[in-house]
LOSE-906996 format. One line per 2 residues: number of its first residue (from 1); their letters; for each residue x, y negated, z negated of C-alpha. Coordinates in nm, 4 decimals. Layout:
! residues N
NUM	a	X/Y/Z; ...
***
This chain:
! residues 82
1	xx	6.6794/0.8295/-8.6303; 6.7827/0.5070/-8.5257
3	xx	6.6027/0.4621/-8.1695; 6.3605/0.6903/-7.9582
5	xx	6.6467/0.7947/-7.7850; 6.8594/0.9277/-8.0700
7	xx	6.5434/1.0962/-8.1173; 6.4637/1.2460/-7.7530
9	xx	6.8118/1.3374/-7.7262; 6.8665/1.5276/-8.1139
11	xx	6.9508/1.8937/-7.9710; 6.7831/2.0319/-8.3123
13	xx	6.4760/2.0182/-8.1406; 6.2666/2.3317/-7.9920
15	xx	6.0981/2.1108/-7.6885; 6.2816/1.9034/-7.4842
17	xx	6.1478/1.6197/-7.2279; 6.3200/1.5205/-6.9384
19	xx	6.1664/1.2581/-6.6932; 6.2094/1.2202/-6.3805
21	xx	6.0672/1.0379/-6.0844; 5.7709/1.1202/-5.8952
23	xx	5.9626/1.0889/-5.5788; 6.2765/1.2879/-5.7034
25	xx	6.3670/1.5402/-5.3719; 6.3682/1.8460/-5.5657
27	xx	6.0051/1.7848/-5.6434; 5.8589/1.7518/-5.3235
29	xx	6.0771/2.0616/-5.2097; 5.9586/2.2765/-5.4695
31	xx	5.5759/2.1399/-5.4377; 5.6232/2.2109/-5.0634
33	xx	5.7691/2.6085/-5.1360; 5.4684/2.6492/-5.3862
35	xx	5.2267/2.5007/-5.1084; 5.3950/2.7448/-4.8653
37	xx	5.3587/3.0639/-5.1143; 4.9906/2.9358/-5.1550
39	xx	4.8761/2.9211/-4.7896; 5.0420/3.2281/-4.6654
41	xx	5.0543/3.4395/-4.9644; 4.8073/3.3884/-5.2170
43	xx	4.5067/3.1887/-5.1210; 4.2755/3.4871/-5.0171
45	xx	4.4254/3.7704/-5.2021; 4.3656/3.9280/-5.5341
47	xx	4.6063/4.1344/-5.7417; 4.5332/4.4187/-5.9670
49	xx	4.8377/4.3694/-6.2181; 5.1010/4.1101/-6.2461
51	xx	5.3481/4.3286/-6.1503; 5.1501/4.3976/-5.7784
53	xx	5.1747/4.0066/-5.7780; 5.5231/3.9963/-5.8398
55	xx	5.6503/4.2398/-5.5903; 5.4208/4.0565/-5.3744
57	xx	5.6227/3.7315/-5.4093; 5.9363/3.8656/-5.3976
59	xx	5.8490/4.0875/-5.1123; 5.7256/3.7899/-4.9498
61	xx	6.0043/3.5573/-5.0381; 6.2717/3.8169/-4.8243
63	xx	6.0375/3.8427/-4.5192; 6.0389/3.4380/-4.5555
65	xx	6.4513/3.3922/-4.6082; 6.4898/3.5739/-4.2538
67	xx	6.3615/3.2828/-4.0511; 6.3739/2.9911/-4.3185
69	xx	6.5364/2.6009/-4.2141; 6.6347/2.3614/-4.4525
71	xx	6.3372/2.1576/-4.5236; 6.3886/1.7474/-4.3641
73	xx	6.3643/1.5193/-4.6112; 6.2370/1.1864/-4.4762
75	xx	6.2240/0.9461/-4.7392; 6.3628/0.6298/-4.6606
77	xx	6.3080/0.4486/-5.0088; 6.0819/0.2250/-4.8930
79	xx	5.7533/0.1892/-5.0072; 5.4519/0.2675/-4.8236
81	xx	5.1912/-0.0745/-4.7467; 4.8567/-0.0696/-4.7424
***
């Protein structure tokens, strides 16, 4: 191909990368949900079958969506200082 990007982009291939910022939004709201399941789901709980799990989650997920908000994104783009 005729650059790396040509390359990255060629839709023949099975993988695909995508990159995106560490500070993208969507990632710190989805690493926020997952820290949310984790705490108040499945820290001290075991499961005997992945489909106890899963109606666990999903069970979990309903209860959850009654009282959710919107989670506040701060970010102001500026960098932290030390």
């Amino acid at each position: 191909m005729e650059s790396r990007a040509d390359f990255l982009h060629d839709s023949s291939h099975r993988i695909r990368f995508v990159y995106t910022p560490k500070h993208s939004s969507w990632m710190n709201q989805i690493e926020i949900w997952f820290g949310i399941i984790n705490r108040k789901l499945l820290k001290r709980k075991s499961y005997l079958s992945i489909a106890e799990l899963e109606t666990s989650i999903l069970r979990f997920i309903e209860q959850y969506n009654l009282t959710a908000h919107p989670f506040k994104w701060t970010y102001t783009g500026i960098p932290l200082t030390i």
